[in-house]
N, C-alpha and C positions, 0 to 999 in steps of 0.2 A: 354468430358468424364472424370469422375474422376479416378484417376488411384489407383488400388488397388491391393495390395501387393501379396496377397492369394486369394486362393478358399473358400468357407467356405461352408458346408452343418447343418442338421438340421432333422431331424426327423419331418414334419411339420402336422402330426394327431397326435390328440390327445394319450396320454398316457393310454395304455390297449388293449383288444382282438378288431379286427373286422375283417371286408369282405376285406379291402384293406387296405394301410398304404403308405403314400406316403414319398420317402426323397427327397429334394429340396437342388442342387448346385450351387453354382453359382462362376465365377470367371473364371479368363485365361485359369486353368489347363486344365477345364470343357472338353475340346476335348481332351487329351489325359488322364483322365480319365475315357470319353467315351466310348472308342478304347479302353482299358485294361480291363474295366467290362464286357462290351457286346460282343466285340470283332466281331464289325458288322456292318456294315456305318450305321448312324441315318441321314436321310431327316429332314430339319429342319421344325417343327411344324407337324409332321406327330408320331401316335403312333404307335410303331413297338414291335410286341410280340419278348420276346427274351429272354435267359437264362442268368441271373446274375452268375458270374465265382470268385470266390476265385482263390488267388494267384498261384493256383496250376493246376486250369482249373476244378476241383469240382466242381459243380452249388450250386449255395447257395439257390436259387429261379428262379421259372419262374415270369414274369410280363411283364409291359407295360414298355416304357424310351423313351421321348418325349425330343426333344433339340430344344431351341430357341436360334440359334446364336444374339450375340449382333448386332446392338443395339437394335433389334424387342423382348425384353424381357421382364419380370418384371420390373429386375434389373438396364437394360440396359446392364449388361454385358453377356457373357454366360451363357445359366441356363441349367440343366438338370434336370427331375422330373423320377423318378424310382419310379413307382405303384409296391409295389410288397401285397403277403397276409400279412394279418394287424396281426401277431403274433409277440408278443416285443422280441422272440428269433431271429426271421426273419429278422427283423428289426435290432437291434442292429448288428446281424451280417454283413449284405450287408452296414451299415454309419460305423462299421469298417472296412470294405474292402475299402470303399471309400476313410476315412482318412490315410490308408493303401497307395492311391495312389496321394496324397499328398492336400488332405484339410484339414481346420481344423472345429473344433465345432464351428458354428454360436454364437456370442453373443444375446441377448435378443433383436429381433427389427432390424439385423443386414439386412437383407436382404429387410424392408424396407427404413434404412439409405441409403442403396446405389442407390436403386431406385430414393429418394430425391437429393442424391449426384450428381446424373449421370442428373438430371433435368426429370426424370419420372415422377415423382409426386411433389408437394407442399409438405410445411409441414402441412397445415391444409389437404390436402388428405392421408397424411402419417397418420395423427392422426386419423382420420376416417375411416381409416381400423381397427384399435384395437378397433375403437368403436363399430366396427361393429358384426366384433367377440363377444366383451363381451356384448353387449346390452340386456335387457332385458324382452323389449317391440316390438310391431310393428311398435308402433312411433316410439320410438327411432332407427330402424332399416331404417324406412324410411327414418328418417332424416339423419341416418347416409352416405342413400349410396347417399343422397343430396350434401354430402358432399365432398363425395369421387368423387361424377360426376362433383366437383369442381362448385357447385353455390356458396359457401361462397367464396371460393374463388374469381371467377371471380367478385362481389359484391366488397371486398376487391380492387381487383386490380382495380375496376373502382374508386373508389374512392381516391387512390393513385397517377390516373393518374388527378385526378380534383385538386389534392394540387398539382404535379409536375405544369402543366400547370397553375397555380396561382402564384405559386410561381415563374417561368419565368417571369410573369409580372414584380410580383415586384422589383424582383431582379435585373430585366435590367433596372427598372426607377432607380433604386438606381447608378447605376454603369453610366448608361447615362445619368445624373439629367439634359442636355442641348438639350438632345432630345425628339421630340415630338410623344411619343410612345401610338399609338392608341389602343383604349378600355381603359386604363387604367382611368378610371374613378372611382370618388368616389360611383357613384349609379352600379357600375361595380363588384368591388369589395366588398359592402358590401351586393348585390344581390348573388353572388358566396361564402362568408362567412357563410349566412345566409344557401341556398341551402349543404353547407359540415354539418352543424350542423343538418338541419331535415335528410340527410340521414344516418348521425350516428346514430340518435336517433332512425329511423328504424331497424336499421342491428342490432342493440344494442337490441332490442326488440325481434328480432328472435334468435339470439343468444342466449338472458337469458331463450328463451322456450327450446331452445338446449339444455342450460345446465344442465336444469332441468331436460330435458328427458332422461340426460346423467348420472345426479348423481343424480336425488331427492330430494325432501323435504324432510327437518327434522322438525318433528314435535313433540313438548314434550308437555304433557298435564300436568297440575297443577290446583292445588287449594285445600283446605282443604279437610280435611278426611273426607270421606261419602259423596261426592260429587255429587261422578259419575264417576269418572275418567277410573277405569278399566271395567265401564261399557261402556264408550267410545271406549275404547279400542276394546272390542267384538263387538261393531256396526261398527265398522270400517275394521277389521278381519274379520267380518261374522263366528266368531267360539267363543268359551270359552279359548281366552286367559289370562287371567287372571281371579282370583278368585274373586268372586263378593259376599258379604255379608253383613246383616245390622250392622254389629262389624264395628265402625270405627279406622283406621287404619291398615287394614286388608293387602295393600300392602306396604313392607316392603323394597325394592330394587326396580332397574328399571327393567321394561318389554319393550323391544325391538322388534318388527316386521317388517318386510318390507310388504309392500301391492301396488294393482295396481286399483285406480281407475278410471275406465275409462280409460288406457291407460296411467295416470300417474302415476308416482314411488313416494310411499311414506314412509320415513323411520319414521314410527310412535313409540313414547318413553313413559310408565308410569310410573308414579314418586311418591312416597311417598306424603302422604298428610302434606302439609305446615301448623304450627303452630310457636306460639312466642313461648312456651316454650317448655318441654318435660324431661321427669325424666328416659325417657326410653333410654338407650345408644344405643340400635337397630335402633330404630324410633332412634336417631338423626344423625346416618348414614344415614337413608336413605334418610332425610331432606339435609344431606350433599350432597347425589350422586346426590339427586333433583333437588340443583341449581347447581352445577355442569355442568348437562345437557341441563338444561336453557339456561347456558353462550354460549353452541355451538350450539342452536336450529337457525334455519332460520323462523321459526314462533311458536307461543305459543300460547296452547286454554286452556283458565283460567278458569273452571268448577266451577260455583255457583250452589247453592241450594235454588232453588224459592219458594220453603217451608218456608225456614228458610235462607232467606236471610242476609246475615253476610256484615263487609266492607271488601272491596276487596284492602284498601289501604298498610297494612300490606305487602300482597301478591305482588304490584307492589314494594315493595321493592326490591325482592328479584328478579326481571326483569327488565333487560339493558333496559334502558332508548328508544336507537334506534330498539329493536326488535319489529317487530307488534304483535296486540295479539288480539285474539279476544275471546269476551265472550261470556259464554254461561251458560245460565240463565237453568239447568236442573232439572226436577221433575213438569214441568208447569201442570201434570195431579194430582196434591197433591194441589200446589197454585190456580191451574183455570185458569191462564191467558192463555192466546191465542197462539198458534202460529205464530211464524212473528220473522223477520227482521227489524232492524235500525243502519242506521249509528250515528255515534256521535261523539265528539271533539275526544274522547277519544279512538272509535277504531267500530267495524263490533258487533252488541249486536243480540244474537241468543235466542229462546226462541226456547226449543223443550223439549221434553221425552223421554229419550234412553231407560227406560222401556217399553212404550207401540212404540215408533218407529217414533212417530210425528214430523215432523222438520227436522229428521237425512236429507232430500233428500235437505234442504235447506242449513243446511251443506257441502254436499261435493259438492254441486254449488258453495258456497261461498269459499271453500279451492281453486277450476278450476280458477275461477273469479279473488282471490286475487294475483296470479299471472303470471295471463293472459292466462291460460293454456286453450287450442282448442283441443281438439282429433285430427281434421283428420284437421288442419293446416295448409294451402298450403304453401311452399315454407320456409318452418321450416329447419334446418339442425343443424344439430349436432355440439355444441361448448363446449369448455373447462373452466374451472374458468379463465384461462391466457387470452383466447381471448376477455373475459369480459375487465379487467383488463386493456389489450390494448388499445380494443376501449374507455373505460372512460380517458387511459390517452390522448389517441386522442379526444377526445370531450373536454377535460378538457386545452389543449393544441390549439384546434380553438378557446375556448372561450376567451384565452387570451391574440391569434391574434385577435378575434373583440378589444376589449379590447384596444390594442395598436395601432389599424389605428383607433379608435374615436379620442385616444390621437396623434397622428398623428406622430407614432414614428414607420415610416417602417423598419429599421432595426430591431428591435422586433417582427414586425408582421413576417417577412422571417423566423425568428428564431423559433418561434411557431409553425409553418410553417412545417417547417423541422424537427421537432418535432413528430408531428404529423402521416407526412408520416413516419418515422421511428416507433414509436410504431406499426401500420396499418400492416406494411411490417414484423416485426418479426412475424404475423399470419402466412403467409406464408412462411418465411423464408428469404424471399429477404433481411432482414438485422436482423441478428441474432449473437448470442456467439456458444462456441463448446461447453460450459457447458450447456446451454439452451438444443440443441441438446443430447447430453449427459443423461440429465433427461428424456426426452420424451421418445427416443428410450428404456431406460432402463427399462421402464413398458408396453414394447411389450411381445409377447409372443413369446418361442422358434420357431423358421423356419416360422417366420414372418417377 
């Protein structure tokens, strides 16, 4: 058990009026705080109706107070949850009598750090509970409690234990180079190499749907004035977000929404129409805020006009080189052309008419498609930009133990190795900083 100094409580509903309000304790004192408020033996995990008492023996409220002796807790330490009515007078007054009898105010996240502390949870289920709370979506809700029922997790630690158990190999041929230590073969080892790489590549794959179902796509639409663009915009919203007229240049700033289709999050952005030149100072802010939002988009849908089709090489200027983007060839009921899809060196080419509607359906297939997004996705769970991050420095780190047993230099392949498991393990926690921790916890919510 981790040993903690204090009590700490928390007002853990939300802030304003309701039916109920609950405050959450946790810490040593917890039983003789108990014993002062209630002033009534509590059965542990049993609710018992009872009068909350100010220091003077005045009731402050009636309600519910439920104690779960450690270690059968959230926290793992003592917890007590006091239901009383959800009025913030009611409330503020019964967590100052509490603090009154010697807690203090929960920091942000505090009461799931300890839970992590005490070995309650992971940190990747520590972090899917915040996810859970702030979600969404339905996906993203499923995915979240996926995570918190610890399949990433478990995923995680089986892989961990495939580089521990690899790395015993190697490490005992290295240390006993005169003994004749079986399995260790070269079709051994690069059978087991190969098998860490396809299940990274996996986990990696479910992850990046996580993360998207966690934080969304950012999507910014560009391309010259009178495009189409904020008429995208409104096929995408299903309403009049933006003003749509035959004036080109008519959107002058960006137009920001969030939208859910299908089930995923999309932070969709419209952006001033792109030109080489402009005499206008307005238009050239907005040109300015335009690529701007480019630099931070995760994909870009580059609006031509199949009427009057223009070169679009100007425009890839103004777009990172490593961004995807895809085109979309719009007004095809003015040019004639057809409907349809194609791939090309250059990128996904879309032909449709956001005036009359045609194509828009092959669109948002192709936004699901590009990356890899399923609605009802079995076995999806909830990740973070870090756990990405992790697993590529572990993928990036076996690759460069293959790497070193072709060259046939096993003290490097151990080393990669070890590597490896350590990125893997800060998902979880098993080998982490107290800044790492530090960051996470601080974007919990209070009496979380």
């Amino acid at each position: 058990m981790h040993s903690q100094q204090s009590a700490i409580a928390a007002i853990a509903t939300p802030p304003g009026r309701g039916g109920v309000g609950v405050i959450r304790v946790s810490g040593d004192a917890v039983p003789s705080i108990a014993a002062a408020l209630v002033r009534k033996k509590l059965w542990p995990r049993k609710a018992h109706l009872v009068t909350f008492q100010c220091a003077g023996g005045d009731p402050i409220d009636q309600g519910l107070a439920i104690y779960f002796p450690a270690p059968h807790s959230f926290t793992g330490e003592d917890v007590l949850e006091l239901h009383a009515h959800g009025s913030p007078v009611v409330l503020d007054m019964l967590l100052r009598r509490v603090l009154e009898l010697g807690a203090r105010i929960a920091r942000p996240g505090e009461f799931s750090e300890r839970a992590f502390l005490n070995d309650k949870i992971d940190l990747a289920q520590a972090e899917a509970i915040a996810d859970l709370i702030e979600c969404t979506t339905e996906s993203a809700a499923r995915s979240a409690q996926r995570s918190l029922q610890g399949e990433f997790s478990s995923q995680i630690n089986e892989l961990v234990e495939s580089l521990i158990q690899l790395r015993l190999y190697i490490e005992a041929s290295i240390d006993f180079v005169d003994e004749d230590i079986e399995l260790l073969t070269a079709g051994h080892i690069d059978r087991r190499l190969a098998d860490l790489l396809q299940r990274l590549d996996v986990i990696r794959a479910s992850a990046r749907q996580g993360q998207l179902l966690r934080d969304g796509m950012t999507l910014v639409i560009t391309g010259r004035p009178n495009a189409g663009k904020s008429s995208l915009l409104n096929r995408l919203t299903g309403r009049d977000s933006a003003i749509v007229t035959p004036i080109a240049g008519t959107t002058r700033d960006t137009l920001k929404e969030f939208i859910q289709i299908d089930g995923l999050p999309l932070h969709v952005i419209d952006t001033a129409g792109l030109r080489e030149h402009s005499e206008d100072v307005v238009e050239q802010e907005g040109m300015r805020r335009a690529r701007s939002e480019i630099a931070r988009a995760d994909h870009v849908l580059l609006l031509i006009d199949d009427a009057e089709p223009d070169c679009t090489d100007s425009l890839l200027a103004d777009i990172p080189s490593h961004l995807p983007v895809t085109y979309i060839h719009n007004k095809i009921d003015l040019s004639g052309h057809s409907v349809g899809q194609q791939m090309t060196a250059k990128g996904a080419v879309l032909y449709l008419s956001l005036k009359t509607g045609e194509g828009t359906g092959l669109l948002v297939q192709h936004l699901k498609d590009c990356v890899g997004y399923a609605e009802e996705a079995e076995g999806v769970f909830m990740a973070r930009r870090r756990h990405l991050e992790a697993i590529d420095q572990a993928m990036a780190a076996v690759q460069k133990a293959v790497e070193n047993f072709n060259a046939g230099v096993l003290e490097l392949l151990a080393e990669e190795l070890r590597l490896a498991q350590n990125a893997l393990s800060e998902i979880t926690g098993e080998f982490t900083s107290d800044d790492l921790l530090s960051r996470i916890f601080a974007d919990f919510c209070i009496g979380k």
